[in-house]
Residue frames relative to the residue before (quaternion, step in Angstrom):
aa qw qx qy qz dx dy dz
X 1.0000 0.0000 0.0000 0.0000 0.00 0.00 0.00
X 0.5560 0.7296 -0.2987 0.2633 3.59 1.27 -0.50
X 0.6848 0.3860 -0.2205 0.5774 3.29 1.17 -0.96
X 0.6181 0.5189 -0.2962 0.5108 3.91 0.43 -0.34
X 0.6225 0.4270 -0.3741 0.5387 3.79 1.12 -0.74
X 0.4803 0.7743 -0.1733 0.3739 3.62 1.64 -1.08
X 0.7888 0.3082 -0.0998 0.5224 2.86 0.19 -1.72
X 0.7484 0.4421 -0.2925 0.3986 4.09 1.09 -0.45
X 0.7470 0.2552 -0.3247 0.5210 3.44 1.12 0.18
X 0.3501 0.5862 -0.5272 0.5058 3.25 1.13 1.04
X 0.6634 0.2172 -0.2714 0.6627 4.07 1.22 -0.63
X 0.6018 0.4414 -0.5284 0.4048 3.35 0.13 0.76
X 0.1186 0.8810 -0.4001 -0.2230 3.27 1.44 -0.76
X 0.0050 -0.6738 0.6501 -0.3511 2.85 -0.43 2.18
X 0.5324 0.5837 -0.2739 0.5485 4.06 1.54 -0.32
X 0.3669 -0.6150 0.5526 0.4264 4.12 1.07 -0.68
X 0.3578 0.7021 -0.5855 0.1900 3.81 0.21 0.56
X 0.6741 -0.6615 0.2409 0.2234 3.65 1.27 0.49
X 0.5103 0.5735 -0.4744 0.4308 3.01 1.81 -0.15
X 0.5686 -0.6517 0.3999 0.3034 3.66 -1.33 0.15
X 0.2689 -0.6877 0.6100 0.2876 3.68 -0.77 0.65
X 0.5667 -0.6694 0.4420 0.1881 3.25 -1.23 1.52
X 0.1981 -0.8010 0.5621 0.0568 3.54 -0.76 0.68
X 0.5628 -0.7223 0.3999 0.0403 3.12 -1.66 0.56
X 0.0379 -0.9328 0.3570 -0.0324 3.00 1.89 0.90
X 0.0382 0.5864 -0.8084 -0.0343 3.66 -1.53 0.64
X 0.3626 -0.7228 0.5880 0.0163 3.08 -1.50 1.41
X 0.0358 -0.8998 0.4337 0.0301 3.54 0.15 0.61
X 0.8022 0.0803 -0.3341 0.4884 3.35 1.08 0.73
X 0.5260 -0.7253 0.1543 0.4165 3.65 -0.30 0.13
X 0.5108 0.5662 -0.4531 0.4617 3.33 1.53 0.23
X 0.7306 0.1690 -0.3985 0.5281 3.95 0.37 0.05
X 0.6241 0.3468 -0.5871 0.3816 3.38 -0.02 1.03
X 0.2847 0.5761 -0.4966 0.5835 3.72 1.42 0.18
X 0.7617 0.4163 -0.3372 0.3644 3.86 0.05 -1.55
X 0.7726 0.4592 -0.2333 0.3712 3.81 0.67 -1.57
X 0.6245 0.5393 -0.3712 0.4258 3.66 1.39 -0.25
X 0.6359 0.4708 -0.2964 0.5349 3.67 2.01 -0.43
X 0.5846 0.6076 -0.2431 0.4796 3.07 1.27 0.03
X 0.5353 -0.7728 0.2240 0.2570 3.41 1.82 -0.35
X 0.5434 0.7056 -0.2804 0.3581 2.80 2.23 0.07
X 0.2207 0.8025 -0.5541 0.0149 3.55 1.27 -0.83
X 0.8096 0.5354 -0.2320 0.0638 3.12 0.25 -1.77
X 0.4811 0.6690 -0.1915 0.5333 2.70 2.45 -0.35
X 0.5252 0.6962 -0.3525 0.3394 3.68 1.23 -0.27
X 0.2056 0.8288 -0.4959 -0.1578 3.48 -0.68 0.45
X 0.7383 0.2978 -0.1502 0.5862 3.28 1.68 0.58
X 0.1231 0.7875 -0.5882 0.1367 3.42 -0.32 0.87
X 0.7346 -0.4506 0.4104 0.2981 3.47 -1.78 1.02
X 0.6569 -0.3534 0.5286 0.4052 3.88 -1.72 0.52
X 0.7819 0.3425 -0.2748 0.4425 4.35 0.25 -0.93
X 0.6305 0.4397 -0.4614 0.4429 3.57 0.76 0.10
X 0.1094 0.8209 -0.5513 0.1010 3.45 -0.69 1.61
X 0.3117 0.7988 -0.4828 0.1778 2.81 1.57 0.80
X 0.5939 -0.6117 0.2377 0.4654 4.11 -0.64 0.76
X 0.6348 0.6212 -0.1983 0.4145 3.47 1.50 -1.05
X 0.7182 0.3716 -0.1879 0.5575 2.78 1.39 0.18
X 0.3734 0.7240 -0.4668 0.3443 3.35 1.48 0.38
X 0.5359 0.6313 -0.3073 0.4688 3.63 0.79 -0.50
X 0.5794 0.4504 -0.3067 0.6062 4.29 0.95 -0.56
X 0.5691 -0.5079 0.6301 0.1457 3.14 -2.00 1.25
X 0.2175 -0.8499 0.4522 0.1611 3.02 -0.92 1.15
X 0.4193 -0.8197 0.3633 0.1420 3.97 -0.50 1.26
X 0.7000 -0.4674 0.3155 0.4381 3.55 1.32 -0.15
X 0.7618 -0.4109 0.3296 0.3771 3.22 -1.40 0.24
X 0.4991 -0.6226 0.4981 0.3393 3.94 -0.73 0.47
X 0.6915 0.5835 -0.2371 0.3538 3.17 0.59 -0.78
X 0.7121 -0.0379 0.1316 0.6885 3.47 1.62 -0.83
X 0.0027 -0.5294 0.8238 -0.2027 3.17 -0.20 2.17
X 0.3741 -0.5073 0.7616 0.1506 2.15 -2.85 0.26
X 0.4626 -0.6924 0.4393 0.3370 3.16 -0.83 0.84
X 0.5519 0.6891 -0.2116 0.4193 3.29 1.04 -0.59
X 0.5858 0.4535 -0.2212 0.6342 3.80 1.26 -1.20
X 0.6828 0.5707 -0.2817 0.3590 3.37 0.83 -1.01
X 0.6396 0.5469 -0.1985 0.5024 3.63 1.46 -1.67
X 0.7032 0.5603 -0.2313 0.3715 3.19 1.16 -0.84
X 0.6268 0.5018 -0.3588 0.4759 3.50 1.43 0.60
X 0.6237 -0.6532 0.2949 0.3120 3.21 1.69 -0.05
X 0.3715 0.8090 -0.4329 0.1417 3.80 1.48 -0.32
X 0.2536 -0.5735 0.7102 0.3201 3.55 -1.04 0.05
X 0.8797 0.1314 -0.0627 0.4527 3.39 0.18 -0.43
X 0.0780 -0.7394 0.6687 -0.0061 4.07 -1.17 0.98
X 0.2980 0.7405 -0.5919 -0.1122 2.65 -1.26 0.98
X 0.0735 -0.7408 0.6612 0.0927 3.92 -1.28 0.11
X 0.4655 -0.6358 0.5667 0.2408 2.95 -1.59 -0.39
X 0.7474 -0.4756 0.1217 0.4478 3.80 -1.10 0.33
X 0.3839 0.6509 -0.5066 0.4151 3.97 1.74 -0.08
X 0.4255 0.7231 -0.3814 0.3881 3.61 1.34 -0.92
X 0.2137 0.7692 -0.5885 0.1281 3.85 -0.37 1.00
X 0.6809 -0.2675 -0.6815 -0.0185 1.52 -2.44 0.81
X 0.7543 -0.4993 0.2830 0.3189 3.08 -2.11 0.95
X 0.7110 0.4607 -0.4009 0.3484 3.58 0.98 -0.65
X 0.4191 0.7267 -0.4693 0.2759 3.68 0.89 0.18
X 0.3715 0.7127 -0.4276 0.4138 3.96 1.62 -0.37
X 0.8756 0.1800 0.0230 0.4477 3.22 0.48 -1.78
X 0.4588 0.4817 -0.5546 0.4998 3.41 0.95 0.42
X 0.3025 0.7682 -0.4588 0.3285 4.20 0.98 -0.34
X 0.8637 0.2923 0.0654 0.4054 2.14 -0.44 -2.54
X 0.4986 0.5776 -0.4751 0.4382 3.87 0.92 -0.47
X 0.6940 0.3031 -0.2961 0.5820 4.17 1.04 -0.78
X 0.7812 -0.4269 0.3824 0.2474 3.57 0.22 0.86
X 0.5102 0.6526 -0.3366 0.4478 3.70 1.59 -0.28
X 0.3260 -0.6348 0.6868 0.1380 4.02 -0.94 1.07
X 0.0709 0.7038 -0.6702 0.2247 3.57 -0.31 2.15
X 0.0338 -0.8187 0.5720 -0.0380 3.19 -1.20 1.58
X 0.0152 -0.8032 0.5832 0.1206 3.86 0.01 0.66
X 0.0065 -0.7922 0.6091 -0.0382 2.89 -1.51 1.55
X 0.6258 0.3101 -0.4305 0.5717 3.80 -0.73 0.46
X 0.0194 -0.8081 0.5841 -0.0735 3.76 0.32 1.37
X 0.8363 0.2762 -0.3080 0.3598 3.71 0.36 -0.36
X 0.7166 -0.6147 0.2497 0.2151 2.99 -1.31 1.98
X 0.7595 0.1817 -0.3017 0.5470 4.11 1.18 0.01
X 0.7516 -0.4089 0.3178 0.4085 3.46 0.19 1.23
X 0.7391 0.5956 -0.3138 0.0212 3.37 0.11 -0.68
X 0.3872 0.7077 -0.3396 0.4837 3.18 2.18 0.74
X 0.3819 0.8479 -0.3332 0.1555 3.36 1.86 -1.22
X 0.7474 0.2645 -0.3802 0.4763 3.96 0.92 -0.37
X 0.3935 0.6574 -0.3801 0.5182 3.61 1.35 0.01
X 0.8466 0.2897 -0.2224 0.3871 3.42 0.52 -0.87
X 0.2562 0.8539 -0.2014 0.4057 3.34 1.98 -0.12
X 0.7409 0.2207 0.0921 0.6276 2.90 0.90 -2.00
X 0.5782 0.3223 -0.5742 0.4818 3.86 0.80 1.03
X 0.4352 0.6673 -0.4813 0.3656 3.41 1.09 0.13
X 0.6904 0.6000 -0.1633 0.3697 2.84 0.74 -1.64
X 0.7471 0.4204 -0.1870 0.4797 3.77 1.41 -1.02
X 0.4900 0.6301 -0.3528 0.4883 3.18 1.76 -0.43
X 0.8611 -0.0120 -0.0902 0.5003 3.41 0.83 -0.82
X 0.6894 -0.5998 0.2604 0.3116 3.18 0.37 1.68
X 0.1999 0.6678 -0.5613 0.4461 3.84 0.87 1.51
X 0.2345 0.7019 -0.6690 -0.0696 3.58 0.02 -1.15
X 0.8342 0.3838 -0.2637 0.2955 3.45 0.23 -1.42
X 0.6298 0.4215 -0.3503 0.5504 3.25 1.04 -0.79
X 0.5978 0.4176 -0.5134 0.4524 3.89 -0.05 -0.34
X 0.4864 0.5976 -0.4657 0.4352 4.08 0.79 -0.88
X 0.8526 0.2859 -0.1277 0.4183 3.16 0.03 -1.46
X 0.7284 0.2555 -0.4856 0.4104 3.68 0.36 0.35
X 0.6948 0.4878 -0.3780 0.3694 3.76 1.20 0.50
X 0.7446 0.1867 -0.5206 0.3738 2.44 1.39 1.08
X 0.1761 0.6023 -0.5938 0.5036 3.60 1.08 1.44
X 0.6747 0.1837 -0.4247 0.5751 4.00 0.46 -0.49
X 0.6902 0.3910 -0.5118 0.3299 3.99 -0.62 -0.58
X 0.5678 0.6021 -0.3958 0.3981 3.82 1.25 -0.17
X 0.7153 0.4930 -0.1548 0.4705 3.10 1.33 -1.27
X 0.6235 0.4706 -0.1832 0.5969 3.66 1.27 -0.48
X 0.3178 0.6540 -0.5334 0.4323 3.66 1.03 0.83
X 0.6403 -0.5953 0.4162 0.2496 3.13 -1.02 1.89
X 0.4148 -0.6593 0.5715 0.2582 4.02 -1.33 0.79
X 0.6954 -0.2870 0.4944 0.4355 3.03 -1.35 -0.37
X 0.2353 -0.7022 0.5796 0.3401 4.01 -0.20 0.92
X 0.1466 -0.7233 0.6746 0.0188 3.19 -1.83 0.38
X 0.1993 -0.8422 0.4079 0.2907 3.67 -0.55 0.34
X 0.1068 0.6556 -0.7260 0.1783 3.40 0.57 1.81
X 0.5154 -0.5447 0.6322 0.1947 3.33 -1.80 0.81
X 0.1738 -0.7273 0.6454 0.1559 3.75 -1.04 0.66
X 0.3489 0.7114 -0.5889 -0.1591 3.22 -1.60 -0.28
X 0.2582 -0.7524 0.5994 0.0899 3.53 -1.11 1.46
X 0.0747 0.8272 -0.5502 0.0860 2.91 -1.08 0.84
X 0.4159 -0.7777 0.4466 0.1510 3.45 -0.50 1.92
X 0.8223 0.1509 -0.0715 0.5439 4.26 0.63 -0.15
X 0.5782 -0.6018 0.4063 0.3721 3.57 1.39 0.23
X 0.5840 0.3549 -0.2951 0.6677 4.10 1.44 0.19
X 0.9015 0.2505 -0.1353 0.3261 3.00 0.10 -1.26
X 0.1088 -0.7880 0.6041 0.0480 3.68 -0.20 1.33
X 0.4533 -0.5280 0.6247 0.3543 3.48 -2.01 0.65
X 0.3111 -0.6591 0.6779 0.0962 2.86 -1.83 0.92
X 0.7367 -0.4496 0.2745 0.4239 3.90 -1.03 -0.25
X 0.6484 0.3396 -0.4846 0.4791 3.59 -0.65 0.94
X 0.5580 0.7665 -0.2179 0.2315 3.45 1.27 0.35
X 0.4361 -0.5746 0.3231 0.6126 3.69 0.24 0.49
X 0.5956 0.5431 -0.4677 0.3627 3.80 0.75 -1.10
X 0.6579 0.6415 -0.2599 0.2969 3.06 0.48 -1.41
X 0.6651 0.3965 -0.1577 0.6128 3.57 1.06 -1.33
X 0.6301 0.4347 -0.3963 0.5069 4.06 0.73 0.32
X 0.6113 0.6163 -0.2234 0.4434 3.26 1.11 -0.60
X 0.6733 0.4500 -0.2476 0.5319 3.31 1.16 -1.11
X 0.6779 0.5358 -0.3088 0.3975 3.43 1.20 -1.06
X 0.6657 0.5270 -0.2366 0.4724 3.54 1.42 -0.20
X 0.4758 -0.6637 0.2687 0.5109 3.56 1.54 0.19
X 0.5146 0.7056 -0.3960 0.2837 3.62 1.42 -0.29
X 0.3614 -0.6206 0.6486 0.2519 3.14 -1.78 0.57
X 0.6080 -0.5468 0.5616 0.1265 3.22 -1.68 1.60
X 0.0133 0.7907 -0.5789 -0.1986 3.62 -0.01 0.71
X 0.6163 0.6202 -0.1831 0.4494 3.51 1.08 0.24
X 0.2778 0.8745 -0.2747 0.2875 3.08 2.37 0.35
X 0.5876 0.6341 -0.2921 0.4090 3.38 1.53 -1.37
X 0.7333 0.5382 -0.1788 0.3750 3.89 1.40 -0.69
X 0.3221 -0.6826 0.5974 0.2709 3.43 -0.65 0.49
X 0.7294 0.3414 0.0611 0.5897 3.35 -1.20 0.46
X 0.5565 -0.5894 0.5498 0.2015 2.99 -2.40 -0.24
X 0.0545 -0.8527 0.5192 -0.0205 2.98 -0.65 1.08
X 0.6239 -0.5701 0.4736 0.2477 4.00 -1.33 0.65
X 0.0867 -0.8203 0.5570 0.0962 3.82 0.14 0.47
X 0.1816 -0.7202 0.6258 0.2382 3.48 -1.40 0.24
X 0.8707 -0.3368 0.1393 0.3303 2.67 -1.42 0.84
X 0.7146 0.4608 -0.2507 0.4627 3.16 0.68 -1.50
X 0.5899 0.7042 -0.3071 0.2486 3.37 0.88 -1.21
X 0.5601 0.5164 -0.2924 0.5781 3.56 1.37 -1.12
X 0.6754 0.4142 -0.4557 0.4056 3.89 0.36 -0.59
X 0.7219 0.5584 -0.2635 0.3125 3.41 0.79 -0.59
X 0.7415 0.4250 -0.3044 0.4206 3.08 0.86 -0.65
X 0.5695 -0.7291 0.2798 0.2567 3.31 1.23 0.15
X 0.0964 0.8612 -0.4989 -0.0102 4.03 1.06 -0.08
X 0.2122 -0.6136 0.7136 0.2631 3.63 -0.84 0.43
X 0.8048 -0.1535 -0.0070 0.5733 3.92 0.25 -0.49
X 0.3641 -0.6935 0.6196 0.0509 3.96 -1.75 0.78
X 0.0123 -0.7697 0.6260 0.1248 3.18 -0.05 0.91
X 0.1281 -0.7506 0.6225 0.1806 3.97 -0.92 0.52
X 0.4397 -0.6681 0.4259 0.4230 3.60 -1.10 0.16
X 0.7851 -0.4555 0.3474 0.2353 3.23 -1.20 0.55
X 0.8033 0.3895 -0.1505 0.4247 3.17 0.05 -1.76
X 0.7876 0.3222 -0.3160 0.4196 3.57 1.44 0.14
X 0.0101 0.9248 -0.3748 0.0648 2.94 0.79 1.26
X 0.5829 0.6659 -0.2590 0.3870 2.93 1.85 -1.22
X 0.6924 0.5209 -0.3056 0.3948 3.72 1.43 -1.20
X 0.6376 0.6300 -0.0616 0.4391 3.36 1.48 -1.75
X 0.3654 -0.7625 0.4854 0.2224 3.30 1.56 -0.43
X 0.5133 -0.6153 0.4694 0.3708 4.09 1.20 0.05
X 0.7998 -0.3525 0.3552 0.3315 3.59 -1.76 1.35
X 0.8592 0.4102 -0.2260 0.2062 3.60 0.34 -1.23
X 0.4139 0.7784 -0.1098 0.4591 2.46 1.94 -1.41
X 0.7760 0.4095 -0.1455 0.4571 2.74 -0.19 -2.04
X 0.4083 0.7192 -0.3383 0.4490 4.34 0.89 -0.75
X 0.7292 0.5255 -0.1587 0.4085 3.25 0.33 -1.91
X 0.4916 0.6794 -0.4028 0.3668 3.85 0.82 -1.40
X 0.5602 -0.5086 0.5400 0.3686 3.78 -1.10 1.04
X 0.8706 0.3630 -0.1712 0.2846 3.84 -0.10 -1.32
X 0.5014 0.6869 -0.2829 0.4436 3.03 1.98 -0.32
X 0.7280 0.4966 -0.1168 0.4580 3.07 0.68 -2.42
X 0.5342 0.6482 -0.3202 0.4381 4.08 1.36 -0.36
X 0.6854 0.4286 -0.3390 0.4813 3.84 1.62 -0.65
X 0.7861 -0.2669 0.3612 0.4246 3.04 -1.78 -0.13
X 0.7637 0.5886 -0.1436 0.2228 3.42 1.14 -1.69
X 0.6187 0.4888 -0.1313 0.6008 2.81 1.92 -1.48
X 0.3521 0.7716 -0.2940 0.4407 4.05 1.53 -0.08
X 0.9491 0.1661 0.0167 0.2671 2.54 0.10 -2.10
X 0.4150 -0.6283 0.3548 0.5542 3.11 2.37 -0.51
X 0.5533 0.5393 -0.5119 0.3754 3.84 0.71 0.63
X 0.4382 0.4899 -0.6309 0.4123 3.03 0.39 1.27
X 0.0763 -0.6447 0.6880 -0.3243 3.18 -1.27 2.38
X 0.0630 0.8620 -0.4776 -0.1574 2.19 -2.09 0.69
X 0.5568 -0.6804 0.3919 0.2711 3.23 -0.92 0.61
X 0.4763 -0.4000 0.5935 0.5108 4.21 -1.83 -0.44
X 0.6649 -0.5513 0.4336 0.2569 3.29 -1.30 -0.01
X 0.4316 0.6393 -0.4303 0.4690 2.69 1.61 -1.40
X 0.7498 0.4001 -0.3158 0.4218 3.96 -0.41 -2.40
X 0.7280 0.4943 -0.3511 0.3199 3.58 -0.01 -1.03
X 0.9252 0.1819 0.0557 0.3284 3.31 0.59 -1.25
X 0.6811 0.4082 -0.1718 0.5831 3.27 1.87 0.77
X 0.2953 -0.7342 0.5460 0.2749 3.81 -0.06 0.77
X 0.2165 0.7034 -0.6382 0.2259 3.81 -0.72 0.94
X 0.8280 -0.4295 0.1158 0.3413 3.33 -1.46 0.85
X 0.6532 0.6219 -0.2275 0.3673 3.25 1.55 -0.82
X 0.3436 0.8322 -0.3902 0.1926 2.93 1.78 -0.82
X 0.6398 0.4980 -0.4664 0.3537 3.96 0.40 -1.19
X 0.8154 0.3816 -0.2735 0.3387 3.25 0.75 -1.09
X 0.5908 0.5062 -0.3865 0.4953 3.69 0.76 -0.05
X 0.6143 0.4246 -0.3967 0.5338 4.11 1.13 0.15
X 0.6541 0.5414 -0.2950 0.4382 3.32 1.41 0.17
X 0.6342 0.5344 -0.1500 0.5382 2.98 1.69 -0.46
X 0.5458 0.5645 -0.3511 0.5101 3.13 1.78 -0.59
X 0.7045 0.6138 -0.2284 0.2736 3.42 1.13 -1.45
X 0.6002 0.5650 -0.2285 0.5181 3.05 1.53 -1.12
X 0.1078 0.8403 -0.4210 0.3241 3.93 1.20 -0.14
């Protein structure tokens, strides 16, 4: 009976033979479930945030907006394991988790992205990847090597008022694109007036997209007395972008600091 009991809890691996016990993964924001589906885990998803539309992941219950889970909606899929990053809101949702008995790990902790291959590779240990997460954090931190600096002026803006200032994911794409934050003087995010956009001078404005309805849309928005007066609203570099590319450091990031560059 020895070898047959052997040989069956070696494929169960319940003996330490190193294979991985499958987990129950809720993704709670859409940049580490972007990370765990390149990582090869999808199949292991069984919940994932309203922004994870990735197809491999079409198959997971969906828990709500990032911005405002319940821990509860969340408990209510069963996970052995959550994880997100600091977009993950509100803050008290960590410990309301673990208070139901839920393994909650927040990774990419700092508020402009700029931990994002750091947090790569706790994916990767969270769900027993190491090597592959190694190797694609550092193919992205290779690929996210500062440009040549240049002194185009940025400004992102999430509603066409409010623009990202420095500690910001924008902010940390910008830099990665040789551009100058014209919005550097700000902590954080801040409401501009009108005038305020004439002043700071933008060579190009990227707005998000999905608020076209407030922002009135790239062209539109161009036209505006204080706008049409910059370099940006001049030259026609007033674009836009998802919020996600514009306003969040995720895997895609190399390419959207290329797109900025080309501007």
């Amino acid at each position: 009976m020895r070898k047959p009991l052997l040989a069956l809890a070696l494929s169960m691996g319940v003996l330490g033979s190193g294979a991985h016990a499958a987990e129950r993964i809720a993704v709670l924001t859409s940049d580490v479930a972007e990370i765990v589906v390149a990582l090869g885990a999808a199949n292991e998803v069984v919940a994932r945030d309203r922004a994870s539309r990735m197809r491999e992941l079409a198959h997971a219950s969906e828990i709500g907006f990032m911005r405002s889970l319940s821990a509860e909606t969340i408990a209510g899929s069963r996970p052995t394991l959550a994880i997100g990053s600091s977009a993950a809101q509100p803050p008290t949702l960590w410990p309301q988790l673990r208070a139901v008995g839920v393994r909650a790990e927040q990774v990419a902790l700092a508020e402009d992205g700029s931990d994002f291959a750091q947090a790569i590779r706790r994916v990767g240990t969270l769900i027993d990847k190491r090597a592959a997460a190694d190797a694609l954090a550092r193919d992205w931190q290779a690929k996210m090597a500062p440009r040549k600096p240049t002194a185009r002026r940025y400004l992102v803006s999430y509603d066409g008022a409010m623009v990202a200032g420095r500690g910001t994911p924008a902010d940390t794409l910008i830099a990665a694109a040789g551009g100058v934050n014209a919005a550097a003087g700000i902590q954080g995010y801040k409401v501009l007036s009108r005038e305020a956009w004439r002043t700071l001078a933008p060579d190009v404005i990227v707005l998000a997209a999905h608020n076209a309805p407030v922002h009135g849309g790239a062209a539109a928005f161009a036209r505006r007395p204080e706008i049409a007066a910059t370099a940006a609203g001049r030259s026609g570099k007033v674009v836009e972008m998802s919020a996600r590319d514009a306003m969040m450091v995720t895997l895609d990031s190399p390419a959207v600091v290329d797109r900025l560059r080309r501007l």
